[in-house]
C-alpha positions as CSV (number, residue, x, y, z in Angstrom):
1,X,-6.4,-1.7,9.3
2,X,-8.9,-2.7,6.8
3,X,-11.8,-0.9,8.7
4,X,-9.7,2.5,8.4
5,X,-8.6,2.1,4.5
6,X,-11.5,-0.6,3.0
7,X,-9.9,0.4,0.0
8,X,-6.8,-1.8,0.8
9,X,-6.0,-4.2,-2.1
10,X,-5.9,-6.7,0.0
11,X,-10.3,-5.7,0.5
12,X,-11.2,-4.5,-2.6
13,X,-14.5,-6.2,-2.2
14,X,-15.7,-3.8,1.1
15,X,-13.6,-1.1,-1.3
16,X,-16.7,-1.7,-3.8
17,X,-19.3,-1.7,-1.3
18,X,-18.1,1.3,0.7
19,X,-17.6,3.3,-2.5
20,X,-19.2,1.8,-5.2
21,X,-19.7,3.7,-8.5
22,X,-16.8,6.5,-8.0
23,X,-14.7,3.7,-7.5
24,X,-15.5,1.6,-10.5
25,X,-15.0,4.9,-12.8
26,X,-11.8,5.9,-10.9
27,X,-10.3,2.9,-11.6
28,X,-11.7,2.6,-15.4
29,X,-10.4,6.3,-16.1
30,X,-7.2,5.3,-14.7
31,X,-7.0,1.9,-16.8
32,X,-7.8,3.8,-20.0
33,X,-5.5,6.7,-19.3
34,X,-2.2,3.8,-19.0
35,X,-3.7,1.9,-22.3
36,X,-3.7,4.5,-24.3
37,X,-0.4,5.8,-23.1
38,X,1.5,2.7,-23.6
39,X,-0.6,2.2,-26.6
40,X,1.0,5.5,-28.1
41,X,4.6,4.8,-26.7
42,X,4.4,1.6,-28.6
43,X,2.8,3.4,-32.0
44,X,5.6,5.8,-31.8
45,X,8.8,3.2,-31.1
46,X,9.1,2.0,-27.8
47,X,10.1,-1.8,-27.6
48,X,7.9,-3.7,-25.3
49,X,10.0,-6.9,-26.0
50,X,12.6,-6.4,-22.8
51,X,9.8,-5.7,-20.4
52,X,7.7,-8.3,-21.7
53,X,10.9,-10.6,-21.2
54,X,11.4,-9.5,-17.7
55,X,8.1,-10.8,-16.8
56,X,9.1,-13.7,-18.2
57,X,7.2,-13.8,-21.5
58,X,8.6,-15.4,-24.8
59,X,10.3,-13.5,-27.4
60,X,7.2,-14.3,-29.9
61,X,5.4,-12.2,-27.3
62,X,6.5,-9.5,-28.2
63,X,6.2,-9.5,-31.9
64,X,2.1,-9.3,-31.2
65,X,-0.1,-6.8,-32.5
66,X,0.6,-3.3,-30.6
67,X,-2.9,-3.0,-29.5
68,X,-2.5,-7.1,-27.9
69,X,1.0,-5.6,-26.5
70,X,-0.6,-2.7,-25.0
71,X,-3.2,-4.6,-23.3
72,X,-0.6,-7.3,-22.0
73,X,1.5,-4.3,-20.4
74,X,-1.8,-2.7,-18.8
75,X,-2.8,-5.9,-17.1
76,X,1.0,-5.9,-15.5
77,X,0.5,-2.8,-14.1
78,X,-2.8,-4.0,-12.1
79,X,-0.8,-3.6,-8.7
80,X,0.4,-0.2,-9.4
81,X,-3.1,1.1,-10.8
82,X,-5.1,-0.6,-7.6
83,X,-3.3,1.6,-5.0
84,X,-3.6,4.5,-7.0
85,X,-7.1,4.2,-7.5
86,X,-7.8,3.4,-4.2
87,X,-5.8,6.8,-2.5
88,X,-7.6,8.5,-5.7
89,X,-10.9,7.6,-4.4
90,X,-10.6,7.6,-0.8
91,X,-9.9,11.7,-1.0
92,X,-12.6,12.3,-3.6
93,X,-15.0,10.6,-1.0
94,X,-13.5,12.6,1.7
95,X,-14.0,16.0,-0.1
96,X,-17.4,15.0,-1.0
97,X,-18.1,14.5,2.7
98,X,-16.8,17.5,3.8
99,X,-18.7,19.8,1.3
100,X,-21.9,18.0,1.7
101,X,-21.5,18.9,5.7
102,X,-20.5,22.3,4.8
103,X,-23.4,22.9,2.4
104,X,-26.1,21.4,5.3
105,X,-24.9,23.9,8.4
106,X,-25.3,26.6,5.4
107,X,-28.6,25.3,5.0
108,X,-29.1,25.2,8.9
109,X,-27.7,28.5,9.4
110,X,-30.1,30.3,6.6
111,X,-33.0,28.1,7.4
């Protein structure tokens, strides 16, 4: 449930509170890394006009800018990125736990 995973998309406010600043640059590292990808798949060729059609944009959509067409196709992929960010963050936050108990029995061992 939510109280196992509070980084559910479905909680992404407790996600926030739980994990706060890791999360927030999890998900921003992840956001930029898909802009500029599609950014660069769009400077070198790719045609964003059939995908922006299957979402059911206009055809004049797709004659925009390639930096406006790279910013449309990021905000689609909001309900791929959120999951990945979440599973991202909830096993950074685990190994951060687990070192930070393995580093205090060191210290409780040589202390």
């Amino acid at each position: 449930g939510a109280s196992e995973n509070p980084c559910a998309t479905s909680n992404l406010h407790a996600c926030l509170e739980r994990y706060g600043m890791l999360a927030i640059i999890v998900y921003g590292c992840i956001r930029l890394s898909v802009f500029c990808a599609i950014y660069a798949a769009l400077v070198f060729g790719a045609d964003a006009g059939p995908v922006l059609r299957y979402f059911g944009f206009s055809e004049a959509a797709s004659k925009g800018t390639t930096f406006v067409l790279a910013i449309a196709l990021t905000k689609l992929l909001v309900p791929i990125k959120l999951p990945i960010a979440a599973y991202i963050v909830v096993h950074i936050s685990r190994e951060r736990e687990r070192r930070r108990r393995r580093d205090d029995l060191r210290r409780l061992r040589c202390g």
